[in-house]
Backbone as CSV, one residue per row, in Angstrom:
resi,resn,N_x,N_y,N_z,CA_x,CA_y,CA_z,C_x,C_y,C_z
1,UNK,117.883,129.418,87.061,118.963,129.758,87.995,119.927,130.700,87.295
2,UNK,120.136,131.606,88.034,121.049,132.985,87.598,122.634,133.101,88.153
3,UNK,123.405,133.286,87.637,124.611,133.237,88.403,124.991,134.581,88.180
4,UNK,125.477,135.599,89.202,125.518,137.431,89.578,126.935,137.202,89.830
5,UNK,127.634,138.515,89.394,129.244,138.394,89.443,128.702,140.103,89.835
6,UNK,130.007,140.204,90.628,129.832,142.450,90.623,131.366,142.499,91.028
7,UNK,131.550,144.132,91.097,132.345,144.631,91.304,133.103,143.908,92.865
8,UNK,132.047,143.648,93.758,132.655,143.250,95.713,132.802,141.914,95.167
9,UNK,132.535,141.090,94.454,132.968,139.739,94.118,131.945,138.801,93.855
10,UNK,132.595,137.826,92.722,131.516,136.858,92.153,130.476,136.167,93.677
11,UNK,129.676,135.484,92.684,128.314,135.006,93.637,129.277,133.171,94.045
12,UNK,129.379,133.074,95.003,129.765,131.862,95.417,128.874,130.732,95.970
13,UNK,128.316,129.628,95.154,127.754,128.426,95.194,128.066,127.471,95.954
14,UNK,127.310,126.731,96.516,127.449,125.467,97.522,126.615,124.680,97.286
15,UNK,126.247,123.191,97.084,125.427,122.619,96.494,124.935,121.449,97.796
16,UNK,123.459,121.722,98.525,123.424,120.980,99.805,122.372,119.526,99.280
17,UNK,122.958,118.243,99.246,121.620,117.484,98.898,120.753,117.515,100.133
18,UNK,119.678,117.063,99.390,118.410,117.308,100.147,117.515,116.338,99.315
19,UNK,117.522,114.431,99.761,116.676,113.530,98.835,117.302,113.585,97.365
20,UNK,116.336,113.506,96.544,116.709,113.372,95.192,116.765,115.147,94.607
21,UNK,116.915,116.068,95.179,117.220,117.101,95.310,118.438,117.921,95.086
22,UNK,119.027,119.035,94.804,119.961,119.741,95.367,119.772,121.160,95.676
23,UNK,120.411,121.657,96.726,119.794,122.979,97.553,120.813,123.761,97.021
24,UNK,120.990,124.370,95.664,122.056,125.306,95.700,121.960,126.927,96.760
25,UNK,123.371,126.935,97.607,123.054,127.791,98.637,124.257,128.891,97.611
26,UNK,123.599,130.050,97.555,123.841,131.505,96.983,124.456,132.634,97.962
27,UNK,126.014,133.279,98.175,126.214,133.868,99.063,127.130,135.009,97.910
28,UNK,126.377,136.046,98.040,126.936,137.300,97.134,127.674,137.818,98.072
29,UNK,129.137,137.653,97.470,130.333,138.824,98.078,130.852,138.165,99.399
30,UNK,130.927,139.217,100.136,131.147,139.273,101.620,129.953,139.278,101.841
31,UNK,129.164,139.570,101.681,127.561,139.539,102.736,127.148,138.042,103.306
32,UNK,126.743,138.755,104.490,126.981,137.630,105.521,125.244,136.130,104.727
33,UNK,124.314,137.128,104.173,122.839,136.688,103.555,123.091,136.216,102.319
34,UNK,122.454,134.656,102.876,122.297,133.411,102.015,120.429,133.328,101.138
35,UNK,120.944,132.712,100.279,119.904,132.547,99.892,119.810,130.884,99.166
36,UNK,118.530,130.562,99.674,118.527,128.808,100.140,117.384,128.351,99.152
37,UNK,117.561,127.465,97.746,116.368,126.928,97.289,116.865,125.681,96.857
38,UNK,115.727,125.204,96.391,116.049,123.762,96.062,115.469,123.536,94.668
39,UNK,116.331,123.033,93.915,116.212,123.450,92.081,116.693,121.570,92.056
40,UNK,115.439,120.913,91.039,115.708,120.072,90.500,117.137,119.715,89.738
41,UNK,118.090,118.144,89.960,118.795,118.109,88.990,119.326,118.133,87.751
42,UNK,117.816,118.175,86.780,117.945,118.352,85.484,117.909,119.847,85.466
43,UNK,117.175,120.845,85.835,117.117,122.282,85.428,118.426,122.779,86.148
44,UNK,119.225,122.664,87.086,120.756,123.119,86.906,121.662,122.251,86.406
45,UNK,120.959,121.246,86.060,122.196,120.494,84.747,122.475,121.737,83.628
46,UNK,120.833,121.731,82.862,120.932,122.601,82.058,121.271,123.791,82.321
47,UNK,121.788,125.030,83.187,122.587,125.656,83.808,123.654,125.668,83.569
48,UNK,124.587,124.241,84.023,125.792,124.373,83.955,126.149,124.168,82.595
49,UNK,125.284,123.310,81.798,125.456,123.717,80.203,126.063,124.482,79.797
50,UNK,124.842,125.421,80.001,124.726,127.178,79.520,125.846,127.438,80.011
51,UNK,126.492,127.589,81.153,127.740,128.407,81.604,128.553,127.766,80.675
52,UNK,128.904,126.577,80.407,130.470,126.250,79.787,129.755,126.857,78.267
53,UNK,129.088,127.069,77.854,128.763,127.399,76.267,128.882,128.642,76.383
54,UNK,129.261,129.092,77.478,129.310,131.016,77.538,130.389,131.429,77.796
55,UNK,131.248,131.628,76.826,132.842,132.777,76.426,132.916,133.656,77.349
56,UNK,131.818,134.831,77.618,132.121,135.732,78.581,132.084,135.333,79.815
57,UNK,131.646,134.212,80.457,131.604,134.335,81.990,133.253,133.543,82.490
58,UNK,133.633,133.887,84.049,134.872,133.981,83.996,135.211,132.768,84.491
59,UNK,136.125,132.390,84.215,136.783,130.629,84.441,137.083,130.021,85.502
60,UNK,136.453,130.961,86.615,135.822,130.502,88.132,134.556,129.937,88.061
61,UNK,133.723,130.741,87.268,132.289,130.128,87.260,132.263,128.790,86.396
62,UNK,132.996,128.724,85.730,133.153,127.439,84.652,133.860,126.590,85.338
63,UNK,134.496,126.804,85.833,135.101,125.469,87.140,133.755,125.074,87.821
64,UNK,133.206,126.177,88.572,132.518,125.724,89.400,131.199,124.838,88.834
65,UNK,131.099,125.425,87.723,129.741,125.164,86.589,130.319,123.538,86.479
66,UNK,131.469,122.782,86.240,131.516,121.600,85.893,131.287,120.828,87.339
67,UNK,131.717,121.454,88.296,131.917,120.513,89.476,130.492,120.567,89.999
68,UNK,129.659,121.289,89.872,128.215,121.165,89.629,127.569,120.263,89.154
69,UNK,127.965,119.983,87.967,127.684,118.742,86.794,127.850,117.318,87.365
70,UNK,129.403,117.529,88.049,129.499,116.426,88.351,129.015,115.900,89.415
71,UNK,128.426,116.878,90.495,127.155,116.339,92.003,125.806,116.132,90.824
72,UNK,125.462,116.911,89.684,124.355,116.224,89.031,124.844,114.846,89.041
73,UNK,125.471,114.978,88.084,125.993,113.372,87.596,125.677,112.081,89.045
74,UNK,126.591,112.596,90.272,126.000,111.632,90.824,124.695,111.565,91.698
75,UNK,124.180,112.453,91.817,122.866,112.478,91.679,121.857,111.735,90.597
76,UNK,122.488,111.832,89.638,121.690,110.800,88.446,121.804,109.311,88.739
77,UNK,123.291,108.787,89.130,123.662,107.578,89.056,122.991,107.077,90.654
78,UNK,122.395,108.159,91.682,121.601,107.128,92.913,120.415,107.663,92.173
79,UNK,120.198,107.928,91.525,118.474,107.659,91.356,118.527,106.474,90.527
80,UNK,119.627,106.120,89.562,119.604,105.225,88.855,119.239,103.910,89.690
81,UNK,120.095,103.901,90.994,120.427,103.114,91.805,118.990,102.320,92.658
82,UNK,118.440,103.944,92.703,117.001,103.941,93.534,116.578,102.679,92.557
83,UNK,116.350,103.304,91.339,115.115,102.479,90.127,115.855,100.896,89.750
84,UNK,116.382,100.860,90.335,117.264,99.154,90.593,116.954,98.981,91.241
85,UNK,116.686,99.371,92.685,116.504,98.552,93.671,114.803,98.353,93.764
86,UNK,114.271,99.189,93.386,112.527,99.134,93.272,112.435,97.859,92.375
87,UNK,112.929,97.970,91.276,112.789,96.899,90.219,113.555,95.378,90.705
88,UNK,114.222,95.408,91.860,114.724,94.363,92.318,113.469,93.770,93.295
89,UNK,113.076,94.692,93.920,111.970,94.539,95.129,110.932,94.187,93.987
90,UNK,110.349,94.359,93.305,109.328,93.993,92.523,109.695,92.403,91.953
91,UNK,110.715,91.896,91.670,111.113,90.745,91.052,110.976,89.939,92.524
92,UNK,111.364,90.313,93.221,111.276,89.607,94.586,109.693,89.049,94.981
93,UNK,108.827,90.207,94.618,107.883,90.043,94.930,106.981,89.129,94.285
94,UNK,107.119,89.306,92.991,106.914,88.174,91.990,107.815,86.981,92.260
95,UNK,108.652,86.719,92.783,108.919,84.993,92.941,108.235,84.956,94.551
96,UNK,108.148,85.470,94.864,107.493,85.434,96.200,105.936,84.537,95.951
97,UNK,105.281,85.413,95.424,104.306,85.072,94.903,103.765,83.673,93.933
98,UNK,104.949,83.390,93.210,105.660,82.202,92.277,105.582,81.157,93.740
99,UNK,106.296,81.301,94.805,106.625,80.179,95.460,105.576,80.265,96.119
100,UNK,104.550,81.251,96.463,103.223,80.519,97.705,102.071,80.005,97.061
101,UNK,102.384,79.662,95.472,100.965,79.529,94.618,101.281,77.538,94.798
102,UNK,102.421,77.425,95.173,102.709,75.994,94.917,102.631,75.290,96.504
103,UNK,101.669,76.232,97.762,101.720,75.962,99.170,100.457,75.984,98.670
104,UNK,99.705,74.488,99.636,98.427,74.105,99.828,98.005,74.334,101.044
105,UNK,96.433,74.805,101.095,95.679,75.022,102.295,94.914,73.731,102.879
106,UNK,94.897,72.978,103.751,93.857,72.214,103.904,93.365,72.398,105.343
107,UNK,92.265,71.385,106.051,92.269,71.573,107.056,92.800,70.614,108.087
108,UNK,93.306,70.877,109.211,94.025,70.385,110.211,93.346,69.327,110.662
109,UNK,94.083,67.564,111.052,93.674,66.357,110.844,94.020,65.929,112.945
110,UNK,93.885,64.898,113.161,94.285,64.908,114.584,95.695,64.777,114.796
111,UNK,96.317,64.239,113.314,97.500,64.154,113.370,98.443,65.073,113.110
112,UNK,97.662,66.200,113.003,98.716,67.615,113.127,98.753,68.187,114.969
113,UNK,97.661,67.520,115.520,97.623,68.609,117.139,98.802,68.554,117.564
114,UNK,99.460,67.185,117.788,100.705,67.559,118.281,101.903,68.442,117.957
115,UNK,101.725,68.764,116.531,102.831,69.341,116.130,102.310,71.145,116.372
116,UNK,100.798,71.310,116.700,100.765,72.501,116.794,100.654,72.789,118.613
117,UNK,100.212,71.840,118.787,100.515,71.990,120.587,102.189,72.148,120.776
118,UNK,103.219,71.815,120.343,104.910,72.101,120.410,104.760,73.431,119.929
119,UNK,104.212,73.667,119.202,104.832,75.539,118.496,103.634,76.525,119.324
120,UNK,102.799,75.989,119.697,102.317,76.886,120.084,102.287,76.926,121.316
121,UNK,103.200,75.732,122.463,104.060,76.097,123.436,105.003,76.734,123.470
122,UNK,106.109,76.380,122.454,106.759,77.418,122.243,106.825,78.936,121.905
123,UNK,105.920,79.449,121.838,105.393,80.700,121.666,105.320,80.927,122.749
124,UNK,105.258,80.321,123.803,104.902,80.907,125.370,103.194,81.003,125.470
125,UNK,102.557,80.042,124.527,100.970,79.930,124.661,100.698,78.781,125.051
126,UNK,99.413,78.471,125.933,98.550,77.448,126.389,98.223,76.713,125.274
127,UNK,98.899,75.032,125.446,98.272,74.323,124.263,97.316,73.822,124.580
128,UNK,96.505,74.170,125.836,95.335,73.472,126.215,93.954,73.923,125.472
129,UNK,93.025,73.020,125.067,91.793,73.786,124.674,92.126,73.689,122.778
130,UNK,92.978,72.627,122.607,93.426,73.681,120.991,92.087,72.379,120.463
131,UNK,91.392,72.920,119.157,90.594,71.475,118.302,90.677,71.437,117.249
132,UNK,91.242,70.869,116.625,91.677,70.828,115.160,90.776,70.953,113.949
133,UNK,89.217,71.327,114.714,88.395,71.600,113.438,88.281,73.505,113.299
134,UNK,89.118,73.770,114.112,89.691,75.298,114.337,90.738,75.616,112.965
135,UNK,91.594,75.120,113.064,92.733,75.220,112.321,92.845,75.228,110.939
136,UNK,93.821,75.754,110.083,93.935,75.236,108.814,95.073,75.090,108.710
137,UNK,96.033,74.594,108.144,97.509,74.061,107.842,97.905,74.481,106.427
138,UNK,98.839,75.072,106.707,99.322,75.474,105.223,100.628,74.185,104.809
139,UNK,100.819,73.423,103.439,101.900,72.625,103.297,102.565,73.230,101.900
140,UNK,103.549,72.496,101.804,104.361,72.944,100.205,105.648,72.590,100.250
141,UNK,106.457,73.079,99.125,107.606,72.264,98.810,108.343,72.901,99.906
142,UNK,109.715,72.648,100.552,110.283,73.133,101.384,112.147,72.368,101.442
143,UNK,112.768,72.524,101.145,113.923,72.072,100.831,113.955,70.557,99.690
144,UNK,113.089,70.444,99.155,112.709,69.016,98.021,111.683,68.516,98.499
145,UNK,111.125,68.606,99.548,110.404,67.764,100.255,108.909,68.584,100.998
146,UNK,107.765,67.688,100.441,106.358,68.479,101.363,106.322,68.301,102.925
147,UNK,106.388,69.826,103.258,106.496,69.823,104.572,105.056,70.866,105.269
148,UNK,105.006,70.897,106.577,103.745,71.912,107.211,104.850,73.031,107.411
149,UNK,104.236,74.005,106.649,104.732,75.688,106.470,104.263,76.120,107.866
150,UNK,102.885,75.786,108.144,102.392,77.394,108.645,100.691,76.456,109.683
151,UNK,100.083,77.137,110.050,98.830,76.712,110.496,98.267,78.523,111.240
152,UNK,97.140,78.277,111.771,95.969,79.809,112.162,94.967,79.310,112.230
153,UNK,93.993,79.392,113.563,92.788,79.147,113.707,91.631,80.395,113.728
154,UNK,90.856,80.030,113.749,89.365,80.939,114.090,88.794,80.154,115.204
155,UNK,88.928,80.557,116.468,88.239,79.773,117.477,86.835,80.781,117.887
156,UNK,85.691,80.254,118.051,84.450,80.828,118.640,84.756,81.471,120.050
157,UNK,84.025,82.533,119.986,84.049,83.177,121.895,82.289,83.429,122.183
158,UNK,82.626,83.542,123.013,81.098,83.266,123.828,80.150,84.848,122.920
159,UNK,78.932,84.205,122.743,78.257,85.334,122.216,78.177,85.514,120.964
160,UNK,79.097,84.572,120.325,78.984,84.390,118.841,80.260,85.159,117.911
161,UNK,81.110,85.931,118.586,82.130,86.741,117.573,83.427,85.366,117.578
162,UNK,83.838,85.353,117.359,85.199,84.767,117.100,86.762,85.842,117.051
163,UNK,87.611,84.579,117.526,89.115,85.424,117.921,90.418,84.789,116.417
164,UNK,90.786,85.575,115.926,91.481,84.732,114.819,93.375,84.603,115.966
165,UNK,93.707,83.759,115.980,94.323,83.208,117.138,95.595,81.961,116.282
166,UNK,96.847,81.998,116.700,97.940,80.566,116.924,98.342,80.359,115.186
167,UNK,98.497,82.159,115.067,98.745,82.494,113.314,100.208,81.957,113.752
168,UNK,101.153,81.148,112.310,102.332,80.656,113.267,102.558,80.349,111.422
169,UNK,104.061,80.315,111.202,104.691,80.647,110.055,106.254,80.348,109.911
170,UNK,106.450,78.954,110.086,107.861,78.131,110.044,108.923,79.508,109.497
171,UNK,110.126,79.606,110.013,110.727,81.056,109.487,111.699,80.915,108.317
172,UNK,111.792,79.346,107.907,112.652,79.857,106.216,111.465,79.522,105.302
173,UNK,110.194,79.667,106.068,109.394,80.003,104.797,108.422,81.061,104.771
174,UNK,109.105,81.878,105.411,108.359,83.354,105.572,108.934,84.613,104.643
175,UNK,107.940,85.370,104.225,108.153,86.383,103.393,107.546,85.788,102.383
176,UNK,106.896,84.810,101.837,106.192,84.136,100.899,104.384,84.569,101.037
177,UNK,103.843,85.186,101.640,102.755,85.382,101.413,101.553,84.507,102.332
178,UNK,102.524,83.325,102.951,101.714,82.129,103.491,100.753,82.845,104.726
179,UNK,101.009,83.503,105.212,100.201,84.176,106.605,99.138,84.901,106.145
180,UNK,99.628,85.535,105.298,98.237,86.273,104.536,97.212,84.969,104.070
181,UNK,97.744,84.580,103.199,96.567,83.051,102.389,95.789,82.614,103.568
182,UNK,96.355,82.070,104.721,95.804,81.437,105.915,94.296,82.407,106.833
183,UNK,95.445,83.988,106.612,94.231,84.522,107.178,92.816,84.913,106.598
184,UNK,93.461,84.588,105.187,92.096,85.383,104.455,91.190,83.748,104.043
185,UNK,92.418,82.932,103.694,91.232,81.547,103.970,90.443,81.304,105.311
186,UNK,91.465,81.616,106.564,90.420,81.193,107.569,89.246,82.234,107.708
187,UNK,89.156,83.643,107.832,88.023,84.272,107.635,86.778,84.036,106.532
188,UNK,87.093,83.393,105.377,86.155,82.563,104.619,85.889,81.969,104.717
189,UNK,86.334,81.030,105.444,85.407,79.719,106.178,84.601,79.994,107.083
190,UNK,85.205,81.204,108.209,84.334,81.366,109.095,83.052,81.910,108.394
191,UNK,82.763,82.897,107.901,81.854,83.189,106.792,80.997,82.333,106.159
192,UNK,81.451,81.541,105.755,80.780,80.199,105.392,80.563,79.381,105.958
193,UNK,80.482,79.480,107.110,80.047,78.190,108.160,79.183,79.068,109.175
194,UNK,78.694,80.770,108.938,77.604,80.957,109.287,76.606,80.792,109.178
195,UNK,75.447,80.590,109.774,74.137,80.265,109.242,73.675,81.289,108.571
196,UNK,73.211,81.264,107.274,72.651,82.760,106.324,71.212,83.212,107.250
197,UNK,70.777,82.502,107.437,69.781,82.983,108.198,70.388,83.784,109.096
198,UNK,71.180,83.737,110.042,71.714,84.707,111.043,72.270,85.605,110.138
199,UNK,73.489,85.886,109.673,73.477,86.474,108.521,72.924,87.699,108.241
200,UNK,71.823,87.301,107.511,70.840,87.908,106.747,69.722,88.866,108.158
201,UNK,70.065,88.358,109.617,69.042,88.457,110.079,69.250,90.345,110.477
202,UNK,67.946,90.912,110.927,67.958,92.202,111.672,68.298,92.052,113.190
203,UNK,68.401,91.075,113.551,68.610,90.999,115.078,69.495,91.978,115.521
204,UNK,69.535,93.031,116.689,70.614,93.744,116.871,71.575,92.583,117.822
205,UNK,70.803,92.006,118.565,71.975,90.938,119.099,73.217,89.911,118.287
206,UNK,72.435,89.455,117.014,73.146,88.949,115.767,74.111,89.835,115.025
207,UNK,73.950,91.020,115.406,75.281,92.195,114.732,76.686,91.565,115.417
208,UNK,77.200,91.337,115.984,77.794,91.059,116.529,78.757,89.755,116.007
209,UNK,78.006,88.588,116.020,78.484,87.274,115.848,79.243,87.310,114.590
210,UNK,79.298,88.422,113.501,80.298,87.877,112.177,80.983,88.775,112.499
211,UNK,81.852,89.301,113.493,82.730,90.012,114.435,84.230,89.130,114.405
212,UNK,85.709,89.128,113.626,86.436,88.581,114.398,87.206,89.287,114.721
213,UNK,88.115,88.778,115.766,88.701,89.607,116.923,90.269,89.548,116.398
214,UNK,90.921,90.153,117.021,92.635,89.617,116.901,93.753,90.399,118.017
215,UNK,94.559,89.509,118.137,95.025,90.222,119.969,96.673,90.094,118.763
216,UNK,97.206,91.358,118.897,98.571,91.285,118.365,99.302,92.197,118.546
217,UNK,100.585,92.224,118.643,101.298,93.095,118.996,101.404,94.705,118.099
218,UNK,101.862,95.664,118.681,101.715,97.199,117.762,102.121,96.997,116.471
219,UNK,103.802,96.445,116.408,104.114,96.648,114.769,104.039,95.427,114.057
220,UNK,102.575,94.213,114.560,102.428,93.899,113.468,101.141,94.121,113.063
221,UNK,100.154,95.352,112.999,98.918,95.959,113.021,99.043,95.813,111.753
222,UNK,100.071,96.915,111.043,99.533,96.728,109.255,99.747,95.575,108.884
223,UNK,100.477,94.757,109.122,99.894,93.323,108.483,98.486,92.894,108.682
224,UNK,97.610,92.883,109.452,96.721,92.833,109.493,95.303,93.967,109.097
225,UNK,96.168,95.158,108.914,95.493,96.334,109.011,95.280,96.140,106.870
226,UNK,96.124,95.627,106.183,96.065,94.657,104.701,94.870,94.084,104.745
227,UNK,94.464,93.493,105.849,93.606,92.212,105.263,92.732,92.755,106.265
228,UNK,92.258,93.816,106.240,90.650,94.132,106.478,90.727,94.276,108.299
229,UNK,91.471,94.095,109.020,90.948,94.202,110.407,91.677,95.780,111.213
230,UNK,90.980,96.141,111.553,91.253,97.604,112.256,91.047,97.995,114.074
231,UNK,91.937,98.622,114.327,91.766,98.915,116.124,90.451,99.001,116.532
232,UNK,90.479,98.322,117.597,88.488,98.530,118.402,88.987,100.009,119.181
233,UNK,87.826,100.239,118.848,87.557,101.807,119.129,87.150,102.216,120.441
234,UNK,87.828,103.159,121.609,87.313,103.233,122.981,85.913,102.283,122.860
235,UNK,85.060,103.261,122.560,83.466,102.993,122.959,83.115,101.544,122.646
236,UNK,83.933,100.926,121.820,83.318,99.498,121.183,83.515,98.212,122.224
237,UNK,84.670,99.076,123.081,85.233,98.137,124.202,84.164,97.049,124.428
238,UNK,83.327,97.802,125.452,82.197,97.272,126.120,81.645,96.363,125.121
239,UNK,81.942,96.244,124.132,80.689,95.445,123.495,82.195,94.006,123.062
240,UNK,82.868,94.060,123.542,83.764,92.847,123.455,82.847,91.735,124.244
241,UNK,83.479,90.605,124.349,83.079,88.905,124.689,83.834,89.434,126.050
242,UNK,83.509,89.208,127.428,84.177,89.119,128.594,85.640,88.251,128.537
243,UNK,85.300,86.887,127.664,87.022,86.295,127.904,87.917,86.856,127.195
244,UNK,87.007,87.433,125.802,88.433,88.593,125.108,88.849,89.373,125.813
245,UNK,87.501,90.087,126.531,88.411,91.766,127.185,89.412,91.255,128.549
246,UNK,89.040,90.073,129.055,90.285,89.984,129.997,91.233,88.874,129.601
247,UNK,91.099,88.719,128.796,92.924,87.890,127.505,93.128,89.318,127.561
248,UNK,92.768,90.489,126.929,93.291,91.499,126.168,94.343,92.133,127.496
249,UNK,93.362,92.604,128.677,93.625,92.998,129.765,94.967,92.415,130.414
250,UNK,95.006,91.089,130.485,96.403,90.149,131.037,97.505,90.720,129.794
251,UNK,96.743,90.507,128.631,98.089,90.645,127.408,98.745,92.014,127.408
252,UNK,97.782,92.819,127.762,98.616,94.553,127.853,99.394,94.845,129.070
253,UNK,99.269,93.783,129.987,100.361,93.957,131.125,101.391,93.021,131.300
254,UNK,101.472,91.469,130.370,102.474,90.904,129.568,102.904,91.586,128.897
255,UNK,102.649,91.663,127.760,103.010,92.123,126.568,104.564,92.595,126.813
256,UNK,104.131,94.064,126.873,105.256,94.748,127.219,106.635,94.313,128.015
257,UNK,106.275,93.425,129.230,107.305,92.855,129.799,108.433,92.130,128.815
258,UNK,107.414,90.974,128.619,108.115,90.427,127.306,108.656,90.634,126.327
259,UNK,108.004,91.477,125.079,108.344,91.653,123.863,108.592,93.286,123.784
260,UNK,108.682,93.756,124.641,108.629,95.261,124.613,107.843,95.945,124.180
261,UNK,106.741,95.599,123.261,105.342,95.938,122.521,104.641,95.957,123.088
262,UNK,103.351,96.612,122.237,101.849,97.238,123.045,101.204,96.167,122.195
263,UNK,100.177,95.856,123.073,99.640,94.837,122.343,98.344,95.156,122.001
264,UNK,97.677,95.003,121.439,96.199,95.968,120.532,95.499,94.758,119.999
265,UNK,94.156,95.217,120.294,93.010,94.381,119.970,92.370,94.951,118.644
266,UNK,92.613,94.233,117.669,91.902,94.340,116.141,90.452,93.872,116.043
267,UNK,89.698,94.271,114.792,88.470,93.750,114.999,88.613,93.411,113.834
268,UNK,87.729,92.733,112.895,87.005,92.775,111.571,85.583,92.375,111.486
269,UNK,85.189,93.338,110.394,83.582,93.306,110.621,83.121,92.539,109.668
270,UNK,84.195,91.340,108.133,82.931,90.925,107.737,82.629,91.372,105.891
């Protein structure tokens, strides 16, 4: 970076942030033409250096050269700020992690239905049809005391794919990781409670059955879009289970009423 002085008058500086950036804007003289770049904070640090170490330039530019320094300066102290708060989010994440290693998975007993038929009325869902060899229950410490965190089933749909369904996550113990554990345990079970023979088989009708489904609203896709399941694709429609595609069908003309969201059918293949 060059700083031009002439006879019609020194070069006059303006310093625009732009991110971790600064846009020094360049206007020689009276002329109405700017000139606009964006120069890292360390290479016009070293700039304004150079100007105060320079006798001949005139004690306008050396004013301006420090007050320069000092938008570096705070420019330095929010990046500082930035790399605190990353390093805060990372510590977070690690006790996060610390507290869901001490939440147990098991599977759901008859003496949990009732407590998941209440929450999953309350959700505004049918507790009818629920079977507790569906489910898994997440437990763990929770104010001193072992309590049920969380529960998520894998229920079968006709034809052999399955719907992962009644994901549900008590809310002062969320942000712990527990929804993830549940989903990636219940997709391993389902997995494991296929027959390898089907499996293993060439059947094109058997493509299908290690298929699970998931009906959820738009912004919580990348949570799920993490753990392996992705949008069904126009053409794949047709090859849905009839009671999925008309759940899906009722849910995209709920949905919205309700929660203001689009509601999207996920797949995973497996």
């Amino acid at each position: 970076l060059k700083l031009f002085g002439s006879e019609a008058g020194m070069a006059a500086m303006s310093l625009v942030p732009m991110g971790s950036f600064l846009a020094p804007e360049l206007a020689f003289g009276s002329r109405s033409c700017r000139i606009r770049t964006v120069v890292p904070p360390r290479r016009l640090s070293a700039c304004c250096s150079t100007a105060r170490s320079n006798p001949n330039l005139p004690t306008t530019l050396l004013s301006d050269a420090s007050a320069r320094c000092a938008c570096v300066t705070a420019t330095r102290r929010l990046r500082r700020h930035r790399r605190g708060f990353r390093e805060e989010k990372s510590q977070i994440l690690r006790r996060s992690q610390l507290q869901s290693e001490g939440v147990a998975l098991r599977p759901a007993a008859d003496g949990d239905l009732s407590w998941i038929a209440v929450t999953v009325l309350s959700m505004a869902m049918s507790p009818l049809g629920l079977d507790p060899e569906n489910f898994l229950i997440a437990e763990g410490p929770q104010e001193g005391k072992a309590e049920r965190l969380g529960f998520g089933q894998v229920r079968s749909l006709p034809g052999g794919a399955a719907l992962l369904a009644s994901l549900f996550v008590v809310q002062a113990a969320r942000g712990r990781g527990i929804g993830g554990r549940l989903v990636k345990a219940l997709l391993e079970r389902h997995v494991q409670r296929r027959p390898p023979s089907e499996a293993k088989s060439g059947d094109p009708s058997a493509s299908g059955r290690g298929l699970v489904y998931a009906l959820t609203l738009k912004k919580r896709e990348p949570f799920f879009s993490r753990l392996g399941f992705r949008q069904v694709l126009p053409e794949e429609e047709a090859d849905m289970p009839q009671a999925l595609a008309l759940e899906a069908s009722v849910g995209s003309v709920v949905a919205p009423l309700v929660t203001g969201e689009k509601l999207v059918v996920l797949r995973w293949d497996g």
